[in-house]
C-alpha positions in Angstrom: 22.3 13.4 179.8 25.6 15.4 179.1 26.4 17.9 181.9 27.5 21.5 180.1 31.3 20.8 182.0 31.3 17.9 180.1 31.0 19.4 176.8 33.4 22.3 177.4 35.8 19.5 178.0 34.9 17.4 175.5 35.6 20.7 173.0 38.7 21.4 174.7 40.0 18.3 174.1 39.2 18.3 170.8 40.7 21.5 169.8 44.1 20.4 171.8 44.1 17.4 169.3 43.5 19.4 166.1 46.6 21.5 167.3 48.5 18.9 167.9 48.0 17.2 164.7 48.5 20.7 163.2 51.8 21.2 164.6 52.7 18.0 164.2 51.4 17.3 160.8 54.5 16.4 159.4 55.4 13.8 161.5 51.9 12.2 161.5 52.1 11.7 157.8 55.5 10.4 157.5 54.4 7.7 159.9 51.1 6.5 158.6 50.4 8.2 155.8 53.3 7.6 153.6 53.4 4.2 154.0 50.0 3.9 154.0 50.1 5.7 150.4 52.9 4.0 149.3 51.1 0.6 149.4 48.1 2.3 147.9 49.9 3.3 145.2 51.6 -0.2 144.6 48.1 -1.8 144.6 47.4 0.8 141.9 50.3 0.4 139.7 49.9 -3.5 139.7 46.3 -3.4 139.0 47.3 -1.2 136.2 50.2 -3.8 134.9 47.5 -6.2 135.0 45.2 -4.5 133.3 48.2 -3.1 130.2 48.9 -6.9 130.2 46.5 -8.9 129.9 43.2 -6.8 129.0 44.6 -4.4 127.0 43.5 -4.5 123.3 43.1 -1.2 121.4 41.5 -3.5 118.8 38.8 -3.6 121.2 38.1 0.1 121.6 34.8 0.0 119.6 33.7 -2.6 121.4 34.2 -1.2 124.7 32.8 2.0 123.6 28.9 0.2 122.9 29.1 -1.4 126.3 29.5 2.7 127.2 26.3 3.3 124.6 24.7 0.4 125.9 24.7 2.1 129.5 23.6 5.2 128.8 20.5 3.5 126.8 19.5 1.3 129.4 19.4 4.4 131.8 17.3 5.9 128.9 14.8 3.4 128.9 13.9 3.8 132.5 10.3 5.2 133.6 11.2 9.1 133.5 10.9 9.3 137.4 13.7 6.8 137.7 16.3 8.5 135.7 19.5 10.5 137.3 21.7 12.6 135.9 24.5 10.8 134.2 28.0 11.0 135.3 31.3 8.5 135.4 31.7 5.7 137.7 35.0 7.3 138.0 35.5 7.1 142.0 35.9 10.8 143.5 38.9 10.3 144.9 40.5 9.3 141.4 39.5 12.6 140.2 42.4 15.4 140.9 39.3 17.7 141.2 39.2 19.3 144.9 35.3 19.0 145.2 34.0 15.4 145.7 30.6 15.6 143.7 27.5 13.2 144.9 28.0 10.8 142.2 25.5 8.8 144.7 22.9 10.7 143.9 23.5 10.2 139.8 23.0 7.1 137.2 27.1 6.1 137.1 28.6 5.0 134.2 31.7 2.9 133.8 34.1 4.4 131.6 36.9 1.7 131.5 39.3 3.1 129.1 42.7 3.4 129.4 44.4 2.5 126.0 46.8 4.5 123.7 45.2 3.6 120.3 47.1 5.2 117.6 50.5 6.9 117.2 50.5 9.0 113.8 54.1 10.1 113.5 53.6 11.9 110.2 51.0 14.0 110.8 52.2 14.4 114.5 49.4 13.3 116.5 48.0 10.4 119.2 44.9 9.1 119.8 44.1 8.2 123.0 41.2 6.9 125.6 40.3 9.7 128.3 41.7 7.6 131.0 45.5 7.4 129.9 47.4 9.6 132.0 50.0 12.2 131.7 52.6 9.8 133.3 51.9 7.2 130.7 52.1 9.1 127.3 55.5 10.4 128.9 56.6 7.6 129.3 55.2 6.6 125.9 56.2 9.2 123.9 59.1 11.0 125.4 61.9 7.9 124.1 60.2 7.8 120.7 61.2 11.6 120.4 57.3 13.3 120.9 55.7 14.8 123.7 52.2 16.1 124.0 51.9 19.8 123.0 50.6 20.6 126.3 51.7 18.1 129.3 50.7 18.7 132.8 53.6 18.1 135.6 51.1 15.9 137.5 51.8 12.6 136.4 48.6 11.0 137.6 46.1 13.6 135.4 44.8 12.2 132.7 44.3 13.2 128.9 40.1 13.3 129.3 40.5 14.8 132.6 42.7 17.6 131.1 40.1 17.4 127.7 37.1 18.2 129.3 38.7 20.7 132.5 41.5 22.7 131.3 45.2 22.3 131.1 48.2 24.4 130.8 51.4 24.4 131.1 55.1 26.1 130.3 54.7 25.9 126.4 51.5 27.0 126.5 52.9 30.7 125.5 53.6 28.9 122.1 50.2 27.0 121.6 47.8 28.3 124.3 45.3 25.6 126.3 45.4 21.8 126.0 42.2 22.6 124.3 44.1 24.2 121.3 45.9 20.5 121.0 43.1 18.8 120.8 42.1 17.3 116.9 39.2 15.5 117.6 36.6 14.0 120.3 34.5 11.0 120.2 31.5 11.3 122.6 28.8 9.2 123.7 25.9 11.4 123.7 22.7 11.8 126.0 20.8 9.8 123.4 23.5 7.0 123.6 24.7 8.0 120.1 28.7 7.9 119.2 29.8 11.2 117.6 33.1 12.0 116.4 33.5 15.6 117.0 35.8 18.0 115.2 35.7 22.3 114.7 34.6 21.7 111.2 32.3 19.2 110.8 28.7 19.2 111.9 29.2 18.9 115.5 31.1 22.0 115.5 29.4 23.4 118.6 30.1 20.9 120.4 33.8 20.4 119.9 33.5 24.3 121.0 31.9 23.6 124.7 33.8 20.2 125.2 36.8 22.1 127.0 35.6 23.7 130.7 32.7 21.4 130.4 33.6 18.9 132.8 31.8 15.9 132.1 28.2 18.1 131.3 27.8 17.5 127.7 28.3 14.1 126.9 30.7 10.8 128.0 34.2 11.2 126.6 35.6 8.2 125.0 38.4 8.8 122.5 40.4 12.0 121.5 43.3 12.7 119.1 45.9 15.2 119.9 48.5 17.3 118.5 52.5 16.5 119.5 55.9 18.3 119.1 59.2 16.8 118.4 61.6 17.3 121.3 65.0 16.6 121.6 66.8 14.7 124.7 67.5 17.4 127.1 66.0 20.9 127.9 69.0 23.2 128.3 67.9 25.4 130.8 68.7 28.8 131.7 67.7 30.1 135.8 67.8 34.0 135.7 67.4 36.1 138.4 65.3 39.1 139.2 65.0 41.9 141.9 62.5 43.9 141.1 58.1 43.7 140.6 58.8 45.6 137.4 61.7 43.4 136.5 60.0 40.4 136.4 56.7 41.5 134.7 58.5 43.5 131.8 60.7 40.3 131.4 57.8 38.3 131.1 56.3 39.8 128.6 58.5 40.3 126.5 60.0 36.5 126.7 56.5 35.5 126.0 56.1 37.1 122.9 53.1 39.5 124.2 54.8 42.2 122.8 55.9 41.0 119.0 54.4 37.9 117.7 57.4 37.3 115.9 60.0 37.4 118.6 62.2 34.0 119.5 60.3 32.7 122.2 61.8 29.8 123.7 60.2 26.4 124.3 59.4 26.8 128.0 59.0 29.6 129.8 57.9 30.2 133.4 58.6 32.1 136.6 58.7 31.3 140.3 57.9 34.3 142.6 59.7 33.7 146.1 58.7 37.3 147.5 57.2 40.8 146.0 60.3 41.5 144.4 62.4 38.3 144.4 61.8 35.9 141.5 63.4 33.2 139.0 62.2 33.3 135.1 63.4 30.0 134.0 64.0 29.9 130.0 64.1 26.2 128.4 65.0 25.2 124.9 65.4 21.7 123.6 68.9 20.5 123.7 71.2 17.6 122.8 74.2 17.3 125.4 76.5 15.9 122.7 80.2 17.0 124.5 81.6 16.6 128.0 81.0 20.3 129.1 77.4 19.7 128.6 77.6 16.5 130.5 78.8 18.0 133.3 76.2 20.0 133.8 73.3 17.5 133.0 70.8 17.0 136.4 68.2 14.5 136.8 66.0 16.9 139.3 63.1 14.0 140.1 65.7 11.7 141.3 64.1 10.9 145.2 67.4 12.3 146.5 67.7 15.6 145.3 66.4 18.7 146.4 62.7 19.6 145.3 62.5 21.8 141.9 61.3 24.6 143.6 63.8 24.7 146.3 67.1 24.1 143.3 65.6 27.3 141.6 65.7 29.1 144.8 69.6 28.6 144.6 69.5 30.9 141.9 67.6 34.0 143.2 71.3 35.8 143.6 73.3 34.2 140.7 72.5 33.2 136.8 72.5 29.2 136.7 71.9 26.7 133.6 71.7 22.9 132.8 70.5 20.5 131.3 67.6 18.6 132.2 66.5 15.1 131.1 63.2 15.9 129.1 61.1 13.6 130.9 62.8 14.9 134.3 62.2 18.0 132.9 58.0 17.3 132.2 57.3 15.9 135.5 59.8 18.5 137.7 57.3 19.2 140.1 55.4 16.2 140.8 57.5 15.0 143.5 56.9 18.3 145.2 53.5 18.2 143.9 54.7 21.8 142.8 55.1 22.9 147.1 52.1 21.9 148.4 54.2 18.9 150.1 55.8 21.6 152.5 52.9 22.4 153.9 52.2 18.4 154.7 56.3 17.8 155.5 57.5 20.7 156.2 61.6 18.6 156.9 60.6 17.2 153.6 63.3 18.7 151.8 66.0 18.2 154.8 68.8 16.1 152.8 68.5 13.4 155.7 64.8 12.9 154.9 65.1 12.8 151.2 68.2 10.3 151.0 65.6 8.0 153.3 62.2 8.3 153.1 62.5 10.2 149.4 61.5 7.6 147.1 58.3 7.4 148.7 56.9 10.9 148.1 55.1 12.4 147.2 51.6 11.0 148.8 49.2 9.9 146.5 47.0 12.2 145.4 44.7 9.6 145.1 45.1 8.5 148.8 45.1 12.1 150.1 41.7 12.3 148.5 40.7 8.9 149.9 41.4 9.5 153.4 39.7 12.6 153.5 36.7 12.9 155.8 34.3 15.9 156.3 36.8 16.7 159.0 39.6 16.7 157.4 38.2 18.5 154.0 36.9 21.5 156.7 40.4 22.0 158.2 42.1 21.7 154.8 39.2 24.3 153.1 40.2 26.8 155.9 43.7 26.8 156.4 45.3 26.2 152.6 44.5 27.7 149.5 45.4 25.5 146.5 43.7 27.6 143.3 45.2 28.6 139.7 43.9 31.6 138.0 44.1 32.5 134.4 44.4 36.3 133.8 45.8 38.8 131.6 49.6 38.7 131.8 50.2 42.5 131.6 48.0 42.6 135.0 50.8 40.7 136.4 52.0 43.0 138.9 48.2 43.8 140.4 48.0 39.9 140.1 51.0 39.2 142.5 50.1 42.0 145.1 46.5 40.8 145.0 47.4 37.4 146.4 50.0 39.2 148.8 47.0 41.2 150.8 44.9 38.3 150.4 46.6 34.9 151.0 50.0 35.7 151.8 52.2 32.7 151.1 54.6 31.9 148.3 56.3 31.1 146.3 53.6 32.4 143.1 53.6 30.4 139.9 53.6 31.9 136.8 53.0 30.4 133.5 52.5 32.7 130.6 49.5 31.2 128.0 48.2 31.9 124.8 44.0 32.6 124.8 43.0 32.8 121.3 40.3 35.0 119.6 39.0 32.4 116.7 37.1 35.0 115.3 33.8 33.4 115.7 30.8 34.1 117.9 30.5 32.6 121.5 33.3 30.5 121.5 32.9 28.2 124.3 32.6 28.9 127.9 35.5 31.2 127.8 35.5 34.7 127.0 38.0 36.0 123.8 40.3 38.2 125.3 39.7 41.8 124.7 40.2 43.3 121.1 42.9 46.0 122.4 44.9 43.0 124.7 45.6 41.2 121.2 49.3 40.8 120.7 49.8 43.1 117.8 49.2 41.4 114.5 47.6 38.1 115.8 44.7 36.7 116.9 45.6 35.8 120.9 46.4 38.0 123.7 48.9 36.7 126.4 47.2 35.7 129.5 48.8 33.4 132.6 48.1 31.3 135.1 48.7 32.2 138.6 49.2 29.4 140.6 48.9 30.2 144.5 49.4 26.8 146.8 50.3 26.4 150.4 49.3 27.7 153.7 48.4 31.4 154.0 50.5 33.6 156.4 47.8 34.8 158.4 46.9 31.1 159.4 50.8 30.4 159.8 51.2 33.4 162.1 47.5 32.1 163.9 45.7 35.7 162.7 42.0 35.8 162.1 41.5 34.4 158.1 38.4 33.7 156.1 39.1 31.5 153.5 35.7 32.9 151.6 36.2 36.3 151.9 39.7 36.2 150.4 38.9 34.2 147.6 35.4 35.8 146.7 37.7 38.9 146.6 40.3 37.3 144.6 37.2 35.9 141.7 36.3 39.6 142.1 39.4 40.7 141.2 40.1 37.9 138.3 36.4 38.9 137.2 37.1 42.5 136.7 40.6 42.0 134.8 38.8 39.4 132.2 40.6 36.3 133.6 38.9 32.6 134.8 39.2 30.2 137.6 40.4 26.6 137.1 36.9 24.6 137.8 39.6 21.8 139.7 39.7 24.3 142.6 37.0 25.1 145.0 34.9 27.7 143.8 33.5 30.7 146.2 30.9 32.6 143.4 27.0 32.5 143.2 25.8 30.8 139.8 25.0 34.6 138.9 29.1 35.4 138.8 29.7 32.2 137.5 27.8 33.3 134.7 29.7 36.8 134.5 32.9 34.9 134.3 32.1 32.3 132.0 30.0 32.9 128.6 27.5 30.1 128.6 25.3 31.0 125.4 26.8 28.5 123.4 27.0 25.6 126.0 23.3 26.2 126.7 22.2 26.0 123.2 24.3 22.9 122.8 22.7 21.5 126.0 19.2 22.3 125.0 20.6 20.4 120.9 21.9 16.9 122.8 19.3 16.9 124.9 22.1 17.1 128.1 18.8 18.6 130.3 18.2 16.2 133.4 20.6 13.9 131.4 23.9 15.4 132.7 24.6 18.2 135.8 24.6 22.2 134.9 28.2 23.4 134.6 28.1 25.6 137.8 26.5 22.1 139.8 29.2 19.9 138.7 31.9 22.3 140.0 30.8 23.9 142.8 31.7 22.6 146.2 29.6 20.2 148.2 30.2 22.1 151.3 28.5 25.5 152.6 31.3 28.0 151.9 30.2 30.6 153.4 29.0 29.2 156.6 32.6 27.7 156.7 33.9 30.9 156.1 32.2 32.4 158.5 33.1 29.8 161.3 36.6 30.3 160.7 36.5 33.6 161.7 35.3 32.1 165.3 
């Protein structure tokens, strides 16, 4: 029998070890962790050159696709007590999703596709399986002169990933969503029917529901999407601003919320480093065809230079420009993993520590995901915030001093993004923007996502903080202005303001038409987390 002395030193121990690993977090993962992720990720990339090399075949795609059918017709055929939901054999910790779903408790399906199929130069499109990633079609694409419309920094998210979830990113203010890239689906089906899905042909509805669905409606295994032509370099332009007011107004009006017409240029973001300190960083595709333009080229993911974030804090009191390698340019902050790798190394930008251990960062999302036990997905859940929140962008300013009171850290992302009104009915499970927030003359109203990652102040500083309470209050706020959570993120809302958020009439009609009932997870179960947030919440506070 345990004596009560025993147990008060058993907890005491313990909570001297999670302070030590908390301040000492850094060093911890330099020494086991990287390594450790760096061989994971070499296991990964060979198993991938493996697979591009010798199994490859795009020629094989419709085979590969009735093994898929095949799968979900077996489960079919199963006495009606024995059949689970359906969902991918994709391993959790694959997935860049925070939540790791009970796929144990479902009927798993492999989904081994990983092909580029078809490059259509004329008609500007690509045609892809859902498990190429955004690092590959970079890589793809980017020499041939293309890039995806919409392409996520993250090199490891894929195009089915970003298909069925959402994806955004900083020319997103010229062609909205990754959803507004995407031509065409093909889906396996509850039934185990193949249908290829488009806005204008019979399956209509569905290609409507597909984005923000996550994986609910059906089995993604093919979809086209739209490309731009780029050039070799983004010339980029760093400008400085001092004021709350300065940076909205700018904002807008570099977006084009104002005038439809006005020269936008390619990219467009903004990095917020306080209240009234930010950067707007203007991009436009570029050649660098003289020596002046040389000199000023700069490869920012090289393992030795300073993280993205960091270079544009250099220009907070002085204009700046260069020009950036495109593909540098599309994947500038996946060595930083935006700054969520301060929080893990916080001397990880020290010019020491990148000339040495550089190359090997960032960790893995993958293995970060891996190595995370109930422990460790508490103490993370409590003491970061790591959400993205699309809302209008001339809320901006209540947007920024919202996440002030509540979370406290920075820098704030902000990319500006195009939501459409396509002058239908329910469009899908999001909203249409209000008819008044319409950029004069169009048909879209300029929204943006607010990205808010790191550790919040009041747990840097040790101050009482409830991780549920400040982001129930911050859905509460994006709720009232008309905007929507990323379904990546942990969620902190009932199923009732879930529904408030997100307009599910059509989604449930097109559930109840493929017969997605017991055959795939509701939405809101899919993407809710599979921990008790508010008991967590709650014990924080103790």
């Amino acid at each position: 029998m345990t004596r009560p002395s025993e147990n008060g030193f058993l907890a005491n121990l313990q909570a001297k070890a999670v302070r030590w690993l908390e301040d000492n977090r850094g060093l911890v993962i330099v020494l086991f962790c990287l390594p450790a992720s760096f061989l994971f990720d070499s296991a990964i990339q060979i198993r991938c050159w493996i697979r591009r090399t010798f199994f490859s075949a795009p020629a094989d795609h419709p085979k590969r696709v009735r093994e898929i059918q095949k799968c979900v017709q077996q489960r079919n055929a199963l006495p009606e007590s024995e059949r689970k939901p359906m969902c991918t054999a994709k391993p959790n910790w694959l997935s860049l999703s925070l939540t790791f779903y009970r796929k144990d408790l479902c009927h798993q399906v492999p989904i081994d596709l990983f092909d580029i199929l078809e490059l259509d130069e004329e008609r500007l499109t690509i045609k892809v399986e859902p498990n190429v990633s955004v690092g590959d079609l970079t890589r793809y694409l980017t020499p041939k002169g293309y890039t995806l419309a919409v392409t996520l920094e993250i090199a490891d998210a894929t195009a089915g990933g970003l298909a069925f979830g959402v994806g955004m990113t900083t020319y997103s203010h010229k062609v909205g969503l990754y959803q507004e890239t995407v031509l065409s689906y093909d889906v396996v089906t509850a039934d185990g029917e193949l249908v290829h899905v488009t806005a204008d042909n019979e399956h209509a509805d569905l290609f409507h529901c597909l984005p923000w669905s996550h994986g609910t409606l059906g089995f993604l295994v093919a979809l086209e999407l739209k490309l731009i032509k780029i050039k070799p370099y983004v010339h980029m332009k760093y400008l400085p601003v001092h004021s709350q007011k300065e940076y909205c107004d700018k904002m807008m009006e570099l977006s084009g919320a104002l005038d439809k017409d006005y020269p936008v240029p390619d990219y467009l973001e903004a990095t917020i480093y306080d209240k009234d300190n930010a950067v707007i960083l203007i991009g436009n595709f570029a050649d660098v065809d003289t020596d002046e333009k040389k000199a000023k080229i700069n490869e920012v993911t090289r393992w030795y230079k300073p993280w993205f974030y960091k270079h544009v804090e250099t220009f907070l009191n002085k204009e700046g420009e260069e020009y950036i390698p495109i593909q540098d340019y599309l994947l500038r902050h996946n060595r930083a993993i935006f700054w969520v790798l301060e929080a893990m190394i916080p001397f990880g930008n020290h010019p020491v520590f990148r000339a040495l251990l550089g190359w090997a960062c960032p960790p893995k999302p993958a293995f970060l995901k891996y190595t995370t036990t109930a422990a460790v997905r508490e103490m993370t859940f409590s003491k970061q915030v790591f959400q993205d929140i699309v809302m209008p962008l001339n809320t901006l300013a209540d947007q920024v001093n919202t996440a002030i009171d509540l979370f406290d850290t920075f820098p704030l992302l902000v990319y500006p993004c195009r939501i459409y009104d396509h002058g239908r009915g329910p469009q899908g499970q999001l909203r249409p923007p209000p008819k008044e927030g319409l950029t004069s003359g169009s048909n879209f109203a300029m929204f943006n996502d607010l990205g808010v990652y790191g550790v919040p102040g009041q747990v840097k500083r040790r101050e009482p903080y409830n991780p549920t309470k400040a982001m129930r209050a911050m859905e509460k706020f994006t709720r009232d202005v008309g905007g929507y959570s990323f379904l990546y993120a942990d969620l902190f809302m009932t199923e009732d303001e879930f529904n408030q958020m997100f307009d599910l009439t059509l989604y449930n009609a097109v559930r109840e038409k493929y017969h997605c009932e017991g055959a795939f997870p509701k939405l809101y179960d899919k993407v809710k987390p599979e921990i008790d947030v508010i008991a967590l919440g709650d014990k924080s506070e103790n």
